[in-house]
C-alpha positions as CSV (number, residue, x, y, z in Angstrom):
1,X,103.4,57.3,66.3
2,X,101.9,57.0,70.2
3,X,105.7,55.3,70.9
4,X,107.7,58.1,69.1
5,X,105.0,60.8,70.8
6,X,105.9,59.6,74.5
7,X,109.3,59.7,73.9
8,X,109.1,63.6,72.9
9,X,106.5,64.1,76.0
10,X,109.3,62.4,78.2
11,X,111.8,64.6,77.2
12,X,109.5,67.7,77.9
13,X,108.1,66.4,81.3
14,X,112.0,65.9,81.9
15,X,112.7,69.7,81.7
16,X,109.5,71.1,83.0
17,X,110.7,68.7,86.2
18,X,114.3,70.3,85.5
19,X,112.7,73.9,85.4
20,X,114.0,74.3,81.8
21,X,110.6,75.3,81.2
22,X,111.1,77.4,78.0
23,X,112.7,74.4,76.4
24,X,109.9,72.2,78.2
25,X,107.2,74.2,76.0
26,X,109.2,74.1,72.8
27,X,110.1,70.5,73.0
28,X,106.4,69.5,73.1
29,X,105.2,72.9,70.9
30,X,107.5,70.8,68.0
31,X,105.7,67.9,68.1
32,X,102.0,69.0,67.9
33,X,102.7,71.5,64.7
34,X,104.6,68.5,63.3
35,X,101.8,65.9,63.9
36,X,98.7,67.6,65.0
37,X,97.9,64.5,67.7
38,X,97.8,63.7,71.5
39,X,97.0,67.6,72.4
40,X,95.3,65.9,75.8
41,X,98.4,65.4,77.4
42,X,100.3,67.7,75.7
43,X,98.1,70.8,76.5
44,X,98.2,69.3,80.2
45,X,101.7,69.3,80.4
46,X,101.5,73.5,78.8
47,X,99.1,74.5,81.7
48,X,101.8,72.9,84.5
49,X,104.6,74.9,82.8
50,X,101.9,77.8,82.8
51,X,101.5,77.6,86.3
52,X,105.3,77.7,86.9
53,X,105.8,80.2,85.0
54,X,103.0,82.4,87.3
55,X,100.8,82.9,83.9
56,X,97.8,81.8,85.7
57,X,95.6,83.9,83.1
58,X,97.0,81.6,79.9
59,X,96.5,78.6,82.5
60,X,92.7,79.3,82.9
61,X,92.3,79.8,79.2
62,X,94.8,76.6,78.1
63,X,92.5,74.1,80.7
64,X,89.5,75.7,79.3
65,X,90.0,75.0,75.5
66,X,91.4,71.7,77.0
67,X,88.4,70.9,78.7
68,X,86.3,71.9,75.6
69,X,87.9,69.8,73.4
70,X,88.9,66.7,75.8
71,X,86.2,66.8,78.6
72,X,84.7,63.7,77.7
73,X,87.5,61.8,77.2
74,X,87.8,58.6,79.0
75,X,91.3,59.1,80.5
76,X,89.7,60.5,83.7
77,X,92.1,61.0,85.7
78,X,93.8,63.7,83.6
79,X,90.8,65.2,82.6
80,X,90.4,65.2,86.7
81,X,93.7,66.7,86.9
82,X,92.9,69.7,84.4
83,X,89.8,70.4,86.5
84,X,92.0,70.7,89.2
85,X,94.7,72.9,88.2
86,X,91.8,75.3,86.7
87,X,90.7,75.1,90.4
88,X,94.2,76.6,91.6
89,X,94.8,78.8,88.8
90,X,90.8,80.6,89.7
91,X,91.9,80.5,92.9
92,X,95.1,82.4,92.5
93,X,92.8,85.2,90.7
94,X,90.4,85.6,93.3
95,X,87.7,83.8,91.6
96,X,86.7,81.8,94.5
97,X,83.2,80.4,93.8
98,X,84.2,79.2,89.9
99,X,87.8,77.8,91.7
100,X,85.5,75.5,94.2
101,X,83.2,74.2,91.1
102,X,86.3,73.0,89.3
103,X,87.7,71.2,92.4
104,X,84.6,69.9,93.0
105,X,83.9,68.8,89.1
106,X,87.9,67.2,89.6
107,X,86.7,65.0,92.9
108,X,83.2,64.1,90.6
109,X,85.6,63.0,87.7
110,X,88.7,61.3,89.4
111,X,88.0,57.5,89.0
112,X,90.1,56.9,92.5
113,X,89.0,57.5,96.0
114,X,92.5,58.7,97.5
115,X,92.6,61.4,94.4
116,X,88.9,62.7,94.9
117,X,89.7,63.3,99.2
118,X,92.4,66.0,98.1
119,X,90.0,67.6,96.0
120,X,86.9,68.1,98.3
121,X,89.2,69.4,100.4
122,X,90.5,72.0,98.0
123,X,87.2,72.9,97.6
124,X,86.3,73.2,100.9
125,X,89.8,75.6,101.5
126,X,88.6,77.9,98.4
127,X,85.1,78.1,100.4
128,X,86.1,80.3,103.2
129,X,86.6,83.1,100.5
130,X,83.2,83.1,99.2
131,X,81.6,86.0,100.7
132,X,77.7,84.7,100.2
133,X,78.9,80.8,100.9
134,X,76.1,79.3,102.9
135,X,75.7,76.4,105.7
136,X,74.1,74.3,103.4
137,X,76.6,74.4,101.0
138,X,79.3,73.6,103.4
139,X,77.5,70.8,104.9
140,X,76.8,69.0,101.6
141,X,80.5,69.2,100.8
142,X,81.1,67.1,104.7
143,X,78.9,64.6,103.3
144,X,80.6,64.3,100.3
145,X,83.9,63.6,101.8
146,X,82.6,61.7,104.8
147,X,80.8,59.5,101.7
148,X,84.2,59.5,100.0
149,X,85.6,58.2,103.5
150,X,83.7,54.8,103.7
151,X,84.1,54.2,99.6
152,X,87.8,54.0,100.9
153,X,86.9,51.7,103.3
154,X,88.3,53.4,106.3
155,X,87.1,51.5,109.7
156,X,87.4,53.2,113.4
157,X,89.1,51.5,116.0
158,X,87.4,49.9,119.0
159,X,87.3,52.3,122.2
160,X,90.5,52.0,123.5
161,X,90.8,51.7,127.3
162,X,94.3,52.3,128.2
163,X,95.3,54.1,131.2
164,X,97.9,56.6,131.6
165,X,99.9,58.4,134.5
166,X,100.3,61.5,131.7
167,X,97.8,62.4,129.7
168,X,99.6,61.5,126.1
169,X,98.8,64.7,123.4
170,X,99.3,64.2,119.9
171,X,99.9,67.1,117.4
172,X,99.5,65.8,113.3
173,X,100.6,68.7,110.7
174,X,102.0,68.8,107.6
175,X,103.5,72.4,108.7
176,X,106.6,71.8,111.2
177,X,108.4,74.6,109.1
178,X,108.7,78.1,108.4
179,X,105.3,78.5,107.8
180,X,102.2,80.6,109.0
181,X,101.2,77.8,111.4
182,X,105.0,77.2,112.7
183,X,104.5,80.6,114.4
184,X,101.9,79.3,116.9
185,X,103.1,75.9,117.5
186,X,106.2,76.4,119.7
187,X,104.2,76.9,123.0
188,X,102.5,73.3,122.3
189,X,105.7,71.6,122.4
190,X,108.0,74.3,125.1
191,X,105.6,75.4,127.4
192,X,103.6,72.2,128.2
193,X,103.3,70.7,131.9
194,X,105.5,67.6,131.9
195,X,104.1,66.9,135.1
196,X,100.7,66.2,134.1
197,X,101.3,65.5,130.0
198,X,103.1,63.7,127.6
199,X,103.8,64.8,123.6
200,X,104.3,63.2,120.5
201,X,104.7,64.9,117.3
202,X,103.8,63.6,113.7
203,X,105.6,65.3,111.1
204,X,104.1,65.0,107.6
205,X,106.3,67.3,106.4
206,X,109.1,65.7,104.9
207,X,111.4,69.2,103.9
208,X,112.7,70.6,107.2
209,X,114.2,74.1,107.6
210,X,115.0,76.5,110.4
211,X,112.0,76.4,112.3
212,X,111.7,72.3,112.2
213,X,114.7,72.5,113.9
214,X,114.6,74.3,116.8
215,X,111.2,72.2,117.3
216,X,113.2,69.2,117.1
217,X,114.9,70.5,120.4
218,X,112.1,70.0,122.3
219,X,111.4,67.2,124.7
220,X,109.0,65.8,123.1
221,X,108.6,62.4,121.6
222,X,108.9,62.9,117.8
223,X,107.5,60.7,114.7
224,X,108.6,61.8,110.9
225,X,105.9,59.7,109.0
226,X,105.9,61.7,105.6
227,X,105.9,58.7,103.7
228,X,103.1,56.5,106.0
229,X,99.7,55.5,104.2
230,X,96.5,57.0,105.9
231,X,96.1,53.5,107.8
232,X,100.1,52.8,108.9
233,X,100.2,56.2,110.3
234,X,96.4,55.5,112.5
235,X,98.4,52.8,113.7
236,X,101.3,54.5,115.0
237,X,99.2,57.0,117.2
238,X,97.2,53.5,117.9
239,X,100.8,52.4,119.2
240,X,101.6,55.2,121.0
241,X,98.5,54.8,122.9
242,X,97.3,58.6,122.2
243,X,94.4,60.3,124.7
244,X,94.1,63.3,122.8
245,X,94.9,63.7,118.8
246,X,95.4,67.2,117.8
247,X,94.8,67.8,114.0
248,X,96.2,71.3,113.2
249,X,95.7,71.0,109.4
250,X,92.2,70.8,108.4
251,X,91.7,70.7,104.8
252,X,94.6,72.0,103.8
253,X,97.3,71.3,101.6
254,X,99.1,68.0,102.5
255,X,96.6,67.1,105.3
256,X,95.7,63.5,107.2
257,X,92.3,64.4,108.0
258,X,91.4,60.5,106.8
259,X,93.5,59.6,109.7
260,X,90.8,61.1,112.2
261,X,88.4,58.6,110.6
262,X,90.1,55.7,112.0
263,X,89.3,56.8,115.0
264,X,93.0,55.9,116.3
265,X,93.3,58.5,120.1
266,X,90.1,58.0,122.7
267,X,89.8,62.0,121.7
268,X,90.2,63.8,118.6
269,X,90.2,67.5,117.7
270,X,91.2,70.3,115.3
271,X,92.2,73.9,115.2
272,X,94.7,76.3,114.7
273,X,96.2,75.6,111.4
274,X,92.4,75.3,109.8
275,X,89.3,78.0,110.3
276,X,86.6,75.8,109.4
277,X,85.0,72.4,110.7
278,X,86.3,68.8,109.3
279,X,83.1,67.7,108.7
280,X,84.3,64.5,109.9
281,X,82.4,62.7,112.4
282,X,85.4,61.0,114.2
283,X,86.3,64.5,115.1
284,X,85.4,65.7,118.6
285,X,85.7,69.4,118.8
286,X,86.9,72.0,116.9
287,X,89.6,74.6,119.4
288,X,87.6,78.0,119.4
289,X,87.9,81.2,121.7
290,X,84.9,82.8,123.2
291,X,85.7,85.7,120.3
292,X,85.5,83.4,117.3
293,X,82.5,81.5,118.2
294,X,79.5,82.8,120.1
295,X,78.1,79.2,120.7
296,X,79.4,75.8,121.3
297,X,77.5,74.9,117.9
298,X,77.2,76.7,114.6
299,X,75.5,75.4,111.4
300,X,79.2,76.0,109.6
301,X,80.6,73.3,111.9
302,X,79.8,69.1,112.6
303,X,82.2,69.4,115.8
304,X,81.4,71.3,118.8
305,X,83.0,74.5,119.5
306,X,85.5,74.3,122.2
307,X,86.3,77.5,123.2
308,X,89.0,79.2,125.2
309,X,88.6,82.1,127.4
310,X,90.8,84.2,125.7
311,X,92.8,83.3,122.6
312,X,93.0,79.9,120.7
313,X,96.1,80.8,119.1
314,X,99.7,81.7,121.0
315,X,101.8,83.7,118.7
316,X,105.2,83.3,119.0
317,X,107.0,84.0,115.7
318,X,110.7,82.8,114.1
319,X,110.9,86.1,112.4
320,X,113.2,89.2,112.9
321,X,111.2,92.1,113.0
322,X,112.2,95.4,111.7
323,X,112.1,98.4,113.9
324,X,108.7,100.2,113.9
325,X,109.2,103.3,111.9
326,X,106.1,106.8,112.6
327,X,103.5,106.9,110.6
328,X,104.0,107.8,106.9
329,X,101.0,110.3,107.1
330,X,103.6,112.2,109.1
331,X,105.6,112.9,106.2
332,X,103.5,112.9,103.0
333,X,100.3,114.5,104.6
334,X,97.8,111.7,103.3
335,X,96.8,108.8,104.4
336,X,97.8,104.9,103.5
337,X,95.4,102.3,103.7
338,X,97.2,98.7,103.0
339,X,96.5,95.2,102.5
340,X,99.0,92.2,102.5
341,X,96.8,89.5,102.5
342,X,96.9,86.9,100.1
343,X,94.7,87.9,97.4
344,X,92.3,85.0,97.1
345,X,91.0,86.2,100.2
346,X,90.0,89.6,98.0
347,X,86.7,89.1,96.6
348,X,84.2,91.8,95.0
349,X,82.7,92.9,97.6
350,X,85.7,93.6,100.1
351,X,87.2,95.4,97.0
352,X,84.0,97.3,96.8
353,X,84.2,98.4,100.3
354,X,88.2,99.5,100.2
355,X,86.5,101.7,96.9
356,X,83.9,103.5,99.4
357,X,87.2,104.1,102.0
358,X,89.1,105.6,99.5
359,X,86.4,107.8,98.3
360,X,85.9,108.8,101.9
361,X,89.0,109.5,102.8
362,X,90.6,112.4,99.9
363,X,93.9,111.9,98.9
364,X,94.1,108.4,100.6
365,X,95.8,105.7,98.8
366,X,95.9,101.7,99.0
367,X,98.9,99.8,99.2
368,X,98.1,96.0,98.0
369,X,101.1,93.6,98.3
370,X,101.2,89.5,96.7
371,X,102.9,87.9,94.4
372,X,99.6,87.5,92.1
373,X,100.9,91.4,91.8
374,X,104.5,90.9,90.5
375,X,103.4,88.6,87.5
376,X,102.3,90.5,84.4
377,X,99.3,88.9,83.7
378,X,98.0,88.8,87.3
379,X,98.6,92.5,87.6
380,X,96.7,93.4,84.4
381,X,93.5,91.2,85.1
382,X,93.6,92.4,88.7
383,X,93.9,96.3,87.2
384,X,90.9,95.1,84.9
385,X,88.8,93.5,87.8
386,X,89.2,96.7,89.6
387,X,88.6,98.7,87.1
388,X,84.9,97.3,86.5
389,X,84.3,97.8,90.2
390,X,85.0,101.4,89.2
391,X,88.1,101.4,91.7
392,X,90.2,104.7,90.7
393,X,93.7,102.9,90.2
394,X,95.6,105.8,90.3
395,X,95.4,105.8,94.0
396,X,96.6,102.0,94.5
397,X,99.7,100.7,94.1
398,X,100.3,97.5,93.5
399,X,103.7,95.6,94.8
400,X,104.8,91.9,94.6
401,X,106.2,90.0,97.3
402,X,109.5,90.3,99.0
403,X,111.3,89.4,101.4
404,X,111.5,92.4,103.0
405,X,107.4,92.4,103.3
406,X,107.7,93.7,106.8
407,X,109.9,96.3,106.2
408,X,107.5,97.9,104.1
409,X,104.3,97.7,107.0
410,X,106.3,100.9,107.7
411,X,104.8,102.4,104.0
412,X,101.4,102.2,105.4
413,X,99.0,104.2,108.2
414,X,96.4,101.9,108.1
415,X,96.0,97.6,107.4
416,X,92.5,96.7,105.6
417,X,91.7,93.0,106.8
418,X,89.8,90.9,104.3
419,X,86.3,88.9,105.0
420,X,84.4,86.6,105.3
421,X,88.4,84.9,105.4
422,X,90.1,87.2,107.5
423,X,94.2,87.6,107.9
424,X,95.7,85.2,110.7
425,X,99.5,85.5,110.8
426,X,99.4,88.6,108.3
427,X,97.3,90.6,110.6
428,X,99.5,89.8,113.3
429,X,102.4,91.1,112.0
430,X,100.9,94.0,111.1
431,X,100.1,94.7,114.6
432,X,103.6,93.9,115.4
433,X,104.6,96.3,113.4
434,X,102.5,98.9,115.1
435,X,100.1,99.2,112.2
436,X,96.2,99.3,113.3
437,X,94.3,96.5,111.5
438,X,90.3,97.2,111.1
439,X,89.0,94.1,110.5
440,X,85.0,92.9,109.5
441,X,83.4,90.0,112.3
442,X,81.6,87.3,110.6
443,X,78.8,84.7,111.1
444,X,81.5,81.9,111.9
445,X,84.8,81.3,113.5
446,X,87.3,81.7,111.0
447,X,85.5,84.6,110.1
448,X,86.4,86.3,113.4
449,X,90.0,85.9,113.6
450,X,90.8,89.4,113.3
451,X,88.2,89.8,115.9
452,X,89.7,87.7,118.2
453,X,93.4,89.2,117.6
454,X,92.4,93.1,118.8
455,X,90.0,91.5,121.3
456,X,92.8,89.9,123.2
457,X,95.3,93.0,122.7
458,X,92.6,95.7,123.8
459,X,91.3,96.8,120.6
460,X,88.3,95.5,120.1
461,X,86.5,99.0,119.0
462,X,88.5,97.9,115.5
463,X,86.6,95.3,114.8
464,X,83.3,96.0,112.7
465,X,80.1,94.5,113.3
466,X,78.7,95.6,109.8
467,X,79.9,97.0,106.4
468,X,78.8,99.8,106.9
469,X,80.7,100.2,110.6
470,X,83.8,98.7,108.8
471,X,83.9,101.7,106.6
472,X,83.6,104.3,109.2
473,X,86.2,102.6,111.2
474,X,88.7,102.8,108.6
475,X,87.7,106.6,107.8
476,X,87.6,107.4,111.7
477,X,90.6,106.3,112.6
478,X,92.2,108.1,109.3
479,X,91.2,111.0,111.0
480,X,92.9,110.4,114.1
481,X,96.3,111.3,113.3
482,X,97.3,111.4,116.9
483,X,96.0,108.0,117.7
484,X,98.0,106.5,114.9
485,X,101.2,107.9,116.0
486,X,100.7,106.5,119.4
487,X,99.2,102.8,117.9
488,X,102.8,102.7,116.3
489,X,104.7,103.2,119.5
490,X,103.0,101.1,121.9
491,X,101.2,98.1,119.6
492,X,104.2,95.7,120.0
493,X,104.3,96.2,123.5
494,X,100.6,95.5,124.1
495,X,100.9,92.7,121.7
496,X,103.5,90.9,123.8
497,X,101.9,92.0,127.5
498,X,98.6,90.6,126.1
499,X,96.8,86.7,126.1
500,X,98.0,86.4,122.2
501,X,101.5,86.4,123.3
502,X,101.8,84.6,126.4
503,X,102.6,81.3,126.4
504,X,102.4,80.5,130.0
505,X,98.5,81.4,130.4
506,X,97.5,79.9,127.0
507,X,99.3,76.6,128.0
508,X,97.3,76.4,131.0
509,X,93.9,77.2,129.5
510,X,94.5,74.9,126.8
511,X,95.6,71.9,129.1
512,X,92.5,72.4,131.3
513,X,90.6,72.1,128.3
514,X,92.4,69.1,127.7
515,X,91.5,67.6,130.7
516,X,88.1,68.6,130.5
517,X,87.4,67.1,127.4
518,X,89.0,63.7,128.7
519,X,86.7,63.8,131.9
């Protein structure tokens, strides 16, 4: 029965891999009314076509009654591999504390080192949504995957001492693509001094699009090592005889982070693609801006806190903007508050807040835009969670996502940035499309990208230092009809005169900080 079982679950995996996902569930649906057995892998293989399918509700509660039934079971790894699709699926909703205790129950369950890494590291990503997450936490989960690093037997490189006329820079991302970190990267390989450096790219990315190709134009000396182990691709940076190593990935999806551990450049640091330290001891510095952090330490962070005098990111996007249209207060006579950030960054208490806004502000309304919204079940539990926060949801509108996203930054007044995990490429193009963003500071870095953004553009007064002054932001400046009518006219213009947007200035702070960090 096990033989004729795996022939019907290969059959089934073969569609779900086909997208022939109705036929996927039917195929394997067949076999456990007809014989009752193997539901482990069978309700495995329902939550992946689940997840597909965007029914992310069903998904929590097909893993659960998996793990119910099958948590003990001795095949770890897929027990592992439930607790880590639960993890996605609770991330998805919003449920950010209960999605890092799954990844972190996959990474305790997973029988193999290289699977557990990923997981900690989803965990760690999930944690920069928790609003009450503390420094303890955080650094109990470093440990863990700094533990997890010498169980996989990963040993640094001696000190190298090689000499160089150019100081050689190496950026590692999985994220040469049309992405939210290909829209700061294009300064780090066009607007370097090829006087005084030398760069080398490692793409872990193996699809390429648009945006990987113009990079590829560059001068720069370029390494496509999608396919390298951890250890083949430390010894290619070994090779190239790297000074500085420039992670841009942290923990997330698809990162090398074990690849810092070898200890492969004489300098190692991270930033720009991540918002939150490595953990990892191999890793220098973490690239800050006197905005984001207040200190050159924090107790959120292992590396110090290097920090740039005005703006760690350059933003220099791939996208066609729309023109910028007047405010739509101007024509309807009420005011639009708006959010387009991904909505795992939306937890309880920034939805409690956007309540006390709208309750301030009569006749207001909220425009929230993902693709958690376009899915039947993720709309209706979201209209539920709401609900209970008594949120009146006759005021909200809820849209899905398009490509035409920011096209319709010309629906809103107003954008509502999330915390304690701010927007990074969302709130810029808001402001880009002339749309004031009132964003909350936090007690870290990441926290304090919104910060950073208006800082460096001149509108700093729209960044709260409390609750309470986030609030009365947003109501103050729905008052100020005049102000928003001139915010849409001249935001894209101080955007591109400002630090955020020059490439030049940010090249040459960044390389003296290079330099500084090699003396």
């Amino acid at each position: 029965m096990m033989e004729d079982f795996l022939q019907v679950y290969e059959i089934a995996l073969k569609l779900y891999k086909d997208n022939k996902l109705d036929e996927a569930w039917q195929c394997i649906t067949f076999w456990e009314k007809k014989t009752g057995a193997y539901a482990l892998l069978s309700m495995l293989l329902k939550a992946y076509i689940l997840r597909q399918k965007k029914c992310y509700v069903s998904e929590v509660e097909m893993l659960g009654e998996l793990l119910k039934l099958y948590g003990n079971d001795a095949d770890k790894s897929r027990i592992a591999d439930a607790y880590s699709l639960l993890g996605s699926s609770l991330r998805m909703l919003g449920e950010s504390r209960l999605s890092m205790e799954a990844f972190l129950k996959s990474a305790e369950t997973e029988p193999r080192v290289e699977r557990k890494l990923p997981e900690v590291s989803n965990a760690l990503f999930t944690a920069n949504a928790i609003e009450d997450i503390s420094a303890t936490e955080l650094q109990a989960m470093y440990g863990m995957y700094r533990t997890l690093l010498e169980f996989a037997g990963v040993k640094a490189y001696l000190a190298p001492d090689w000499q160089h006329d150019k100081i050689r820079v190496g950026y590692i991302s999985a994220d040469w693509r049309n992405h939210a970190v290909g829209q700061f990267v294009r300064p780090l390989l066009f607007n370097y001094d090829t006087e005084q450096f030398e760069v080398f790219v490692y793409q872990l990315n193996k699809s390429c699009d648009a945006v990987t190709n113009d990079l590829h134009k560059s001068s720069v000396k370029w390494r496509e090592i999608a396919d390298f182990s951890f250890e083949d691709i430390a010894a290619q940076i070994r090779a190239d005889e790297i000074d500085i190593l420039v992670d841009l990935g942290g923990h997330t999806a698809g990162n090398a982070l074990p690849v810092l551990a070898y200890r492969p450049a004489r300098k190692q640091i991270s930033g720009i693609g991540y918002f939150n330290s490595t953990g990892i001891d191999e890793c220098d510095g973490f690239l800050s801006d006197v905005y984001c952090a207040s200190a050159t330490t924090s107790p959120y962070f292992t590396e110090k806190l290097l920090r740039l005098p005005h703006t760690h990111f350059c933003y220099q996007p791939y996208k066609v903007f729309p023109d910028v249209k007047p405010p739509p207060c101007m024509k309807n006579g009420y005011i639009t508050f708006g959010s387009f950030n991904n909505f795992a960054k939306v937890n309880d208490g920034m939805l409690a807040l956007w309540r006390e806004i709208l309750a301030h502000v009569p006749h207001s309304r909220l425009v929230l835009k993902h693709m958690l919204l376009g899915t039947e079940e993720g709309l209706n539990y979201t209209k539920k969670r709401m609900s209970d926060l008594g949120m009146d949801l006759s005021r909200i509108e809820f849209r899905d996502y398009s490509e035409d996203y920011l096209q319709q930054y010309n629906d809103i007044d107003i954008a509502l940035d999330t915390s304690p995990y701010p927007g990074g490429l969302t709130t810029c193009e808001a402001l880009y499309m002339g749309i004031p963003v009132v964003t909350l500071k936090g007690n870290r870095h990441g926290a304090n990208f919104g910060y950073s953004f208006l800082a460096n553009i001149g509108l700093e007064e729209l960044a709260a230092d409390t609750k309470e002054g986030y609030v009365n932001l947003a109501v103050g400046l729905s008052c100020d009809v005049q102000l928003l009518q001139e915010l849409r006219k001249r935001l894209r213009g101080m955007m591109e005169e400002s630090p955020l947007m020059d490439s030049a200035g940010y090249m040459k702070d960044l390389e003296e900080l290079y330099q500084e960090i090699l003396r």
